[in-house]
Each structure stands twice: as structure tokens, then as C-alpha cells.
C-alpha positions in Angstrom: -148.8 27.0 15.6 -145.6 28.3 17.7 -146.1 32.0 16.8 -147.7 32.6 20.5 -144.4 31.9 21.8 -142.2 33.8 19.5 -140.9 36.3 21.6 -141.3 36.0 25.6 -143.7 37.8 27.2 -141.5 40.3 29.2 -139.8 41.4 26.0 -143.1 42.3 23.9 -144.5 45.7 24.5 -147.6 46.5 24.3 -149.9 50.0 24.0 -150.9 49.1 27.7 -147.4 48.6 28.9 -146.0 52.2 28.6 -148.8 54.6 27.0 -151.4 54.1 24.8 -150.4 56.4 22.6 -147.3 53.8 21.7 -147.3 51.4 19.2 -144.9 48.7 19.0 -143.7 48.3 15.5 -140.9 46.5 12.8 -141.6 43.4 15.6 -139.7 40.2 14.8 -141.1 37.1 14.8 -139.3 33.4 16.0 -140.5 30.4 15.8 -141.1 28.3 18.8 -143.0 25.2 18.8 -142.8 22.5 21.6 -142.9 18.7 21.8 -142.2 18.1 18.2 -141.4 14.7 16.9 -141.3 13.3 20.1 -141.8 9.6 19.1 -138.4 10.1 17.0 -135.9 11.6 19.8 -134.9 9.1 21.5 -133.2 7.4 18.4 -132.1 10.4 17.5 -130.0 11.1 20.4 -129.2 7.6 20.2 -127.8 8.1 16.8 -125.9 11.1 17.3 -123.9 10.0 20.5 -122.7 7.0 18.4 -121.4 9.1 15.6 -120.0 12.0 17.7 -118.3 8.8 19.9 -116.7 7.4 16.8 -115.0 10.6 15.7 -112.4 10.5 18.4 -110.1 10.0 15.8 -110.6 13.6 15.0 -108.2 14.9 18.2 -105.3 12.9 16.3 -105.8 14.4 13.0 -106.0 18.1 13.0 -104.8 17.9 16.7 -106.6 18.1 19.9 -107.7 22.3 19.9 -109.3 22.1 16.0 -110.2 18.8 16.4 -112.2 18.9 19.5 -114.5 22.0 17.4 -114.4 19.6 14.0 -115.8 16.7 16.2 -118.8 18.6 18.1 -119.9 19.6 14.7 -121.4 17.2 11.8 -120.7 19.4 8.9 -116.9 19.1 9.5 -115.1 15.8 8.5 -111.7 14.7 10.4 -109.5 16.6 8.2 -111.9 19.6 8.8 -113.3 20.5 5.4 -117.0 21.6 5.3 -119.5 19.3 4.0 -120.7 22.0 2.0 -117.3 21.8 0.2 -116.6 18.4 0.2 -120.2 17.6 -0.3 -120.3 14.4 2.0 -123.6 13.6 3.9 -123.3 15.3 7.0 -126.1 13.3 8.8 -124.9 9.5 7.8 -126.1 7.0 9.9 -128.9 9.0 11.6 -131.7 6.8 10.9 -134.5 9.6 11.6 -133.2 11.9 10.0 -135.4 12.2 6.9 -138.9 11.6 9.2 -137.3 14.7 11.2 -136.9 17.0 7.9 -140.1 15.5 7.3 -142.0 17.6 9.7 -139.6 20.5 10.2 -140.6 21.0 6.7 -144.5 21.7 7.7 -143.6 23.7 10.6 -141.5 26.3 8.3 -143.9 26.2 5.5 -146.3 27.3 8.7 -143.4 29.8 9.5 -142.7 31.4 6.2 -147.2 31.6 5.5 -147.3 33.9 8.4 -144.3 35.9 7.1 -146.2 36.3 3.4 -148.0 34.7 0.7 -146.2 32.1 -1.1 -148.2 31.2 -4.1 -145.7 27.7 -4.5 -146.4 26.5 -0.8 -147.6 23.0 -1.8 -144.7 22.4 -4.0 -142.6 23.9 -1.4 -143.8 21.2 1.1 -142.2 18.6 -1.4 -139.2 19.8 -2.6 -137.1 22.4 0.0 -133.8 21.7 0.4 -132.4 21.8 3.3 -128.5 21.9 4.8 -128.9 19.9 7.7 -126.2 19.2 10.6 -126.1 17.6 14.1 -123.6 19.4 17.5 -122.7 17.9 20.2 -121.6 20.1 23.0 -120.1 19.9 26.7 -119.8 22.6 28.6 -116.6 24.2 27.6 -118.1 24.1 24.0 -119.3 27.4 22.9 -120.3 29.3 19.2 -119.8 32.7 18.7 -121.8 34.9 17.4 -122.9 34.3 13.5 -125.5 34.4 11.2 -126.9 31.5 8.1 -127.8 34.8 5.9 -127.3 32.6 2.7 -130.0 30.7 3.9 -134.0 32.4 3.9 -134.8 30.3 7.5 -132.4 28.6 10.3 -133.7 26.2 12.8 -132.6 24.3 15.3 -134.4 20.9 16.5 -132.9 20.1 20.3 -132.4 16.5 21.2 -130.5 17.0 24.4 -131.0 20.1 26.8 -131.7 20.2 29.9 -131.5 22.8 32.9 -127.8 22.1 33.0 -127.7 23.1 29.4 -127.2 26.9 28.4 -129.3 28.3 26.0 -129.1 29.8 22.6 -129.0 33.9 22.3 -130.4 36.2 19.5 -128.9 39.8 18.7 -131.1 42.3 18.0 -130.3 43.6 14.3 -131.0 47.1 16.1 -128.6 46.5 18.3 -125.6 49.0 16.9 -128.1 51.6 16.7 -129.9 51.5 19.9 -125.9 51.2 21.8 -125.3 54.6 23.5 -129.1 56.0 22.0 -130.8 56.5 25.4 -129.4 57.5 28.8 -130.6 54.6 30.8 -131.6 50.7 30.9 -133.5 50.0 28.0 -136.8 48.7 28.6 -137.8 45.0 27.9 -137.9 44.9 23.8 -135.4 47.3 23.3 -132.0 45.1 25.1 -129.3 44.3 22.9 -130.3 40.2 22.8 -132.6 38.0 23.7 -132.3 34.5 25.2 -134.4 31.6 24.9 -134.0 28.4 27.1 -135.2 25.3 25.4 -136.2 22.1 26.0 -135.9 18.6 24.4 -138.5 17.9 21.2 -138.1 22.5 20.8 -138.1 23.7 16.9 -137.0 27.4 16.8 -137.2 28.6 13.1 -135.5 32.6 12.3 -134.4 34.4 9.6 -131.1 33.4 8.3 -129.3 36.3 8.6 -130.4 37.0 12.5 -127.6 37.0 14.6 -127.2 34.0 17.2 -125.2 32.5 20.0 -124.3 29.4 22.4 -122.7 30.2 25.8 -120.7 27.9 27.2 -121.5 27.2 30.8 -119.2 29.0 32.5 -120.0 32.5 30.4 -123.4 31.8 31.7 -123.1 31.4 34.9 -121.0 34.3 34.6 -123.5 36.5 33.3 -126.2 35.0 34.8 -125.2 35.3 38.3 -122.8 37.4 38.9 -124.5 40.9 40.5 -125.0 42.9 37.6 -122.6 45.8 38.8 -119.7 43.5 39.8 -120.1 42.1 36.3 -120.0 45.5 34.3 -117.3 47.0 36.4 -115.1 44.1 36.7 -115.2 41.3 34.8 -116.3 43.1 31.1 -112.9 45.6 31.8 -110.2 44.1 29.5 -107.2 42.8 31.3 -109.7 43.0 34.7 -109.1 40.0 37.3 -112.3 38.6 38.6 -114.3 40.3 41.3 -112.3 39.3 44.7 -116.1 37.6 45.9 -116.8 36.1 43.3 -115.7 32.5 42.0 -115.8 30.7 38.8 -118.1 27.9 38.3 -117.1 24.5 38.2 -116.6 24.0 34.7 -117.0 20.1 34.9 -118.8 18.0 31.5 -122.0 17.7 31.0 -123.7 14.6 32.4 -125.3 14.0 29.3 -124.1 16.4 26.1 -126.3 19.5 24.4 -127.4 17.3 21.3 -129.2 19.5 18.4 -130.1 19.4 15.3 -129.4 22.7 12.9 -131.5 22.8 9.3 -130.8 25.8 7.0 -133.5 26.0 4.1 -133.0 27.6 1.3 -134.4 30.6 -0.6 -137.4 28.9 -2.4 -136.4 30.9 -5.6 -133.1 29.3 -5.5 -134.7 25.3 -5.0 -137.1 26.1 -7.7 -135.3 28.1 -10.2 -133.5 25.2 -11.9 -136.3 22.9 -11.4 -139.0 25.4 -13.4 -137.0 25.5 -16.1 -135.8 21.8 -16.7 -139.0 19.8 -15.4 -141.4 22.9 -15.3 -142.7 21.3 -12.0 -144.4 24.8 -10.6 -146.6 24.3 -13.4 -148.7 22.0 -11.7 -149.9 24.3 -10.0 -151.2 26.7 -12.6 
């Protein structure tokens, strides 16, 4: 079960961290699990490198700035149109890609069971559907913040990631409300994001609509090691220069690219609505 691991340690608080007369409530679970499908990766990365090297064709099509985005991202094709539109398979040609969904499958049934009680679980190991996608990132590769709110769950499976790799961030839905609300630092549980460095065979699951984000390397490094003050008062000022001691990273590739895997499920009442009424297949279960 990943639920130990949902939130790090230094961001939970706890009666015995400030007073025991505080209670630390409306807390937000993630899914973390480690080493999953591990007998699969390797193919998997495998896989994915071959079909994100034979899209170079993409650069010449939509032209090197859109097509270098459309090529990173398996839901795009080389003219790119969204494979939710255009309703091509956005995971051809990776051979493990069904063992994968396979076992993402339990782990979100797990997920959504500690969230409530789902009287359909069984069927609902069977028969979620799934959008499912594969990115490829270097180090000048970023996404912005966004959300999968049509979707009940996101995940992400990562293939590739190493200490090189930057991580994925997560926006506190608070975060508008606590901005200006106190007159100091916040304390750990209260900050404006979360970030969450994987490694390779990690499955984080969250709500759909929960705000996330991928650095690229130099924002990272940026943030990361720049002294705190020099970064508030300098770099985050619009139309600022950089700090005069500071330097930008090398912004060189990736040895070996970010590879992940990203699999939306859908709201169970949406998967089984048609299905209840034209095969009535919930009522195996009454």
C-alpha cells in the first residue's frame, strides 16, 4: 500500500508538531508506491525511445518550436491533433503496455478504496478505462502548470528518472487563499506546492483536478540553488537581469531522457453508465 508515503514527512503536521491542541485537517492524500512492475521497464523504455526516435519527422511538419512539444508527447500525432480527437492509439507499438495498465489498475482500485466505498470495485478492476500516454523529455522540456479534472484519478508510471531528472510539482488547491493570509513563512503543510522526486518503477496516483508541474532543469536548478533571497529579489522581478553572482546552469541534454508513462481514469459512473444499461453487467454483482 503507498498511502505511508503520500505526503513527505516534513510537510505533514502533526498534534505534536505545533500544540496539541491542533488538529491537522481537509489533509490530501497522493499516491506513492515504489518498485512497480519492475520486470516490465526495461522494455518499456526500450519501446518508448524507439517511437519517440522515429517521430523526428515531427520538426519538419509543424516546424521545429511545435514540433519538438508534439514529439515529447504520445497523445499528439505529427500534424499535432490530440489523440483524444483524432482517436488514434497513442501507445502503438509499446508492447507492455496493457501488462502495465494491468497493475496500475489494482494500485488505483487500492487508491480510490481508501478514498470511499465503491460498492462496483470488482467490476471496476475489469473494466476502467483509461487515457493512457507516454513523454519523453530533455532538459529544456518543461509542462506548465495544469490539471486532468475531466478525469476522477491521474497517474504517472516513470520509466526514466534519475538524479539528473527534475521532478514533478503539486499546487496546493489552497494555495490562492493561503497567498498574503499570514505575515511570515508558512510552516511545512501550509507552502504553496509540494514536490516529489521520483525514481524509476514510481506510480503516483492524484485527483484529476489537482494542479501539477514539470521543471525543466534549468528552472530547477534555479530555484533549487540559488540563495533564497537573491532568488525573490532578483530573479522573480519582471524584466530583472540575473543576480551579478550567480550563473545559469549548463543547460546541456539529458544523458538518457525523462521517460513516463501518464494514465487518466475515468469517473467509474461514466465507464459504467452505458455498460449498465446495454449489457446490465453491474448486475453481477447484486
Amino acid at each position: 500500500m503507498g498511502y505511508h508515503r503520500q505526503v513527505p514527512s516534513s510537510l505533514v503536521i502533526t498534534k505534536e508538531g505545533i500544540n496539541k491542541s491542533m488538529t491537522d485537517y481537509f489533509h490530501l492524500p497522493i499516491y506513492h508506491e515504489s518498485n512497480v512492475a519492475m520486470d516490465l521497464i526495461d522494455r518499456l523504455s526500450e519501446d518508448i525511445q524507439k517511437e519517440y526516435d522515429s517521430r523526428e519527422n515531427y520538426l519538419e511538419t509543424v516546424g521545429p518550436v511545435k514540433g519538438r512539444y508534439f514529439r515529447k508527447l504520445s497523445c499528439y500525432d505529427q500534424d499535432g491533433v490530440h489523440c483524444g480527437v483524432s482517436g488514434k492509439d497513442s501507445m502503438v507499438n509499446i508492447r507492455d503496455n496493457q501488462a502495465l495498465q494491468d497493475v496500475c489498475r489494482e494500485h488505483a482500485c487500492n487508491y480510490l478504496n481508501h478514498l470511499c466505498h465503491y460498492p462496483h470495485m470488482d467490476n471496476l478492476k475489469k473494466y476502467w478505462q483509461t487515457f493512457t500516454w507516454w513523454s519523453c523529455f530533455n532538459s529544456k522540456d518543461s509542462y506548465a502548470w495544469h490539471n486532468h479534472s475531466q478525469f476522477i484519478f491521474s497517474a504517472t508510471y516513470y520509466v526514466d528518472i534519475g538524479e539528473e531528472h527534475t521532478p514533478i510539482a503539486f499546487r496546493n488547491p489552497m494555495g490562492s487563499i493561503l497567498q498574503g493570509w499570514l505575515p511570515g513563512k508558512m510552516n511545512p503543510g501550509l507552502q504553496e506546492e509540494i514536490v516529489i522526486k521520483p525514481k524509476p518503477g514510481d506510480l503516483l496516483i492524484w485527483p484529476g483536478w489537482l494542479e501539477h508541474y514539470v521543471y525543466n532543469k534549468s528552472i530547477w536548478d534555479v530555484e533549487n540553488y540559488m540563495p533564497e533571497s537573491d532568488y525573490k529579489l532578483n530573479y522573480q522581478k519582471e524584466g530583472a537581469g540575473e543576480p551579478a553572482d550567480y550563473e545559469l546552469p549548463d543547460e546541456g541534454e539529458y544523458e538518457v531522457m525523462r521517460k513516463s508513462i501518464t494514465i487518466n481514469y475515468f469517473k467509474p459512473a461514466e465507464v459504467f453508465g452505458a455498460m449498465v444499461k446495454n449489457f446490465g453487467i453491474l448486475n453481477e454483482q447484486k
